[in-house]
C-alpha positions as CSV (number, residue, x, y, z in Angstrom):
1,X,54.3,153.1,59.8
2,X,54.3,153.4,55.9
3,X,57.2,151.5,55.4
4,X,57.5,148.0,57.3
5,X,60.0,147.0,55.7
6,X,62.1,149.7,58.1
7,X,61.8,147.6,61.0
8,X,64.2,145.0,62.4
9,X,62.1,142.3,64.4
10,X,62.3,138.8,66.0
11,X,59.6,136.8,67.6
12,X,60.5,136.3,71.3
13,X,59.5,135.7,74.8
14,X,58.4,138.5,77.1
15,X,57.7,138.5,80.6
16,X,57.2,141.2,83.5
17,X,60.1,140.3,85.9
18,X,62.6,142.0,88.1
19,X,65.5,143.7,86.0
20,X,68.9,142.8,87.6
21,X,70.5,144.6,85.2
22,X,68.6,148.0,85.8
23,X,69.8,148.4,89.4
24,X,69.6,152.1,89.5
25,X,66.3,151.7,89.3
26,X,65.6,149.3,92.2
27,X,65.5,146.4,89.8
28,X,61.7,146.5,90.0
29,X,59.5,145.2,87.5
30,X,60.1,145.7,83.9
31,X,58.6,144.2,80.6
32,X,62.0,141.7,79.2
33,X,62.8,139.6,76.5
34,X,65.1,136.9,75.2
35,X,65.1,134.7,72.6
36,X,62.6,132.2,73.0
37,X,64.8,129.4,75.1
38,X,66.2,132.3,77.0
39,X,63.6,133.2,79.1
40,X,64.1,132.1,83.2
41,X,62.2,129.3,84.6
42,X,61.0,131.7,87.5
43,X,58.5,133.8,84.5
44,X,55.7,134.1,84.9
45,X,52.5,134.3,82.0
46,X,55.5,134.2,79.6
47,X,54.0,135.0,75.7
48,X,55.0,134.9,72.0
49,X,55.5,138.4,70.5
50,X,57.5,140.6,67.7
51,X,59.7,142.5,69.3
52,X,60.9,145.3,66.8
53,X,64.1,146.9,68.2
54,X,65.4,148.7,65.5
55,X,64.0,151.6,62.8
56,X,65.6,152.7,59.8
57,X,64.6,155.9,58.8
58,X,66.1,158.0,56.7
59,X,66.0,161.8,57.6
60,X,64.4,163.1,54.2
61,X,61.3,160.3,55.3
62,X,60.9,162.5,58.7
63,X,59.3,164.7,57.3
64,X,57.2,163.6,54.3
């Protein structure tokens, strides 16, 4: 990424856990995160990371 500053991140907690709201997909294991006092008791090996969910882009950056 050239341009950090295009990123929207937090630091959170991510597990691998069952996704109840996923049911479609059998609510098998997926890779979550909440805010730090959001994750569940049940967790397991829950870890500190940035989470980046959102990029801003402009569309004349595409394709520099």
């Amino acid at each position: 990424m050239r341009n950090p500053a295009q990123l929207s991140c937090a630091r959170v907690t991510a597990w691998v856990g069952d996704d109840a709201l996923l049911p479609w997909f059998g609510g098998g294991p997926a890779l979550l995160v909440a805010q730090p006092a959001g994750a569940p008791a049940s967790a397991q090996a829950p870890a500190q990371v940035i989470y980046c969910d959102v990029v801003r882009v402009r569309v004349d950056e595409l394709f520099l």
